[in-house]
C-alpha atoms as one frame of an Amber mdcrd trajectory, in Angstrom:
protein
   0.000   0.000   0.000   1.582   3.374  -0.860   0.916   5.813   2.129  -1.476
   8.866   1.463   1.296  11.280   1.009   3.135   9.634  -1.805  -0.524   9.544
  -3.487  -0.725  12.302  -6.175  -2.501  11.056  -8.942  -2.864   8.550 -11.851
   1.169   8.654 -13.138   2.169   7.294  -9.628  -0.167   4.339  -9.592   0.913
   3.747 -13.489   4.590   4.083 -12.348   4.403   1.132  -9.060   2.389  -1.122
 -11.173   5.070  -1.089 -14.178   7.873  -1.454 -12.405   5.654  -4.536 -10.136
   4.756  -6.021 -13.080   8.446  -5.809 -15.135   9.382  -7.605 -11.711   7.033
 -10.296 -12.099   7.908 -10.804 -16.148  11.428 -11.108 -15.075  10.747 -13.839
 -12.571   7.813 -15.699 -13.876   5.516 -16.886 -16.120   3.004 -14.780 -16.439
  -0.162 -14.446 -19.359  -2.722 -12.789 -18.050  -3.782 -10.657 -15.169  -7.200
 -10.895 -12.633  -8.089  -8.378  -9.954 -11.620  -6.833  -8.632 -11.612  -3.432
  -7.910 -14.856  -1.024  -7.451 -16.562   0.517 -10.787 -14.697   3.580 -10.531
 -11.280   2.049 -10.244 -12.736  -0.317 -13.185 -12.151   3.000 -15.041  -8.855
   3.871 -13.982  -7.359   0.455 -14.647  -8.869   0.549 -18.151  -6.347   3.148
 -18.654  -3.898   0.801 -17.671  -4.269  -1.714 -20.284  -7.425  -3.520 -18.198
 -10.761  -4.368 -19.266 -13.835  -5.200 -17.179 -14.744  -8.615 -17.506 -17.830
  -8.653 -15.299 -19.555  -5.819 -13.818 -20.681  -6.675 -10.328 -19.130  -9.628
  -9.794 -19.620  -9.631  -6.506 -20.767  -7.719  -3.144 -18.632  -6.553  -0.379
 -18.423  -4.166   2.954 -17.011  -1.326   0.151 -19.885  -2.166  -2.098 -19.918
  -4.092  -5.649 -17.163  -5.066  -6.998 -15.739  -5.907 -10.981 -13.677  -8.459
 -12.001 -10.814  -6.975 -14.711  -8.187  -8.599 -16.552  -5.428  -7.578 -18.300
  -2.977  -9.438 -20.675   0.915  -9.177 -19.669   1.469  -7.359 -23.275  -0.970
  -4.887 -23.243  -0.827  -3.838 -19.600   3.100  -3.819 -19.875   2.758  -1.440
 -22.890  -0.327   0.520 -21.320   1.667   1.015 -17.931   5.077   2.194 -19.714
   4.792   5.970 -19.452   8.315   6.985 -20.713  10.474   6.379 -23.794  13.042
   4.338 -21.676  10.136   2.107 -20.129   8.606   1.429 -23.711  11.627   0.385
 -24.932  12.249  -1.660 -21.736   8.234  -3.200 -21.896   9.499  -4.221 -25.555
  12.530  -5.778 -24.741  11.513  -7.802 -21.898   8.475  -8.770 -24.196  10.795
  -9.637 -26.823  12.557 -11.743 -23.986   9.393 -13.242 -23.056   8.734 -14.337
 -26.523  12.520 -16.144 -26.906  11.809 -19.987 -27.458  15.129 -20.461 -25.109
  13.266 -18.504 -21.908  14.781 -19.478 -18.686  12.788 -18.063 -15.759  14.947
 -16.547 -12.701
């Protein structure tokens, strides 16, 4: 959780996420993506590279909740908000696409 006062909009969130999920492509195998968040984060996250996959999905103490998904790919290239991190999204998907892939 990032404490309220590093909070300051959108380009943060894309930022930790990017740099969470290069982590993950660099140490596993990872396709796809699954998380519920509430409708209006559903919106946010489509920014990201998400999509909603069920409105509603289910009921909570915050409310409803959707379930979005995401493919590694898309949500790599959707996060990357620099020149440097495109060309780092493509070359670790590049990497990721190698027949010879050795996982860390």
């Amino acid at each position: 959780m990032l404490a309220p006062q590093y909070r300051t909009g959108p380009e943060v969130l894309k930022r930790c996420l990017f740099l969470a999920l290069l982590d993950l492509v660099r140490s596993t195998t990872i396709e796809n993506l699954f998380a519920t968040c509430n409708p209006a984060l559903g919106r946010l996250y489509r920014r990201c590279g998400f999509t909603v996959l069920v409105k509603n999905a289910c009921e909570g103490d915050g409310g409803n909740y959707s379930l979005i998904h995401g493919d590694v790919p898309t949500v790599l290239r959707a996060l990357a908000g620099t020149d440097a991190e495109r060309q780092l999204a493509e070359e670790e998907l590049a990497a990721l696409a190698a027949p010879d892939r050795v996982c860390a």
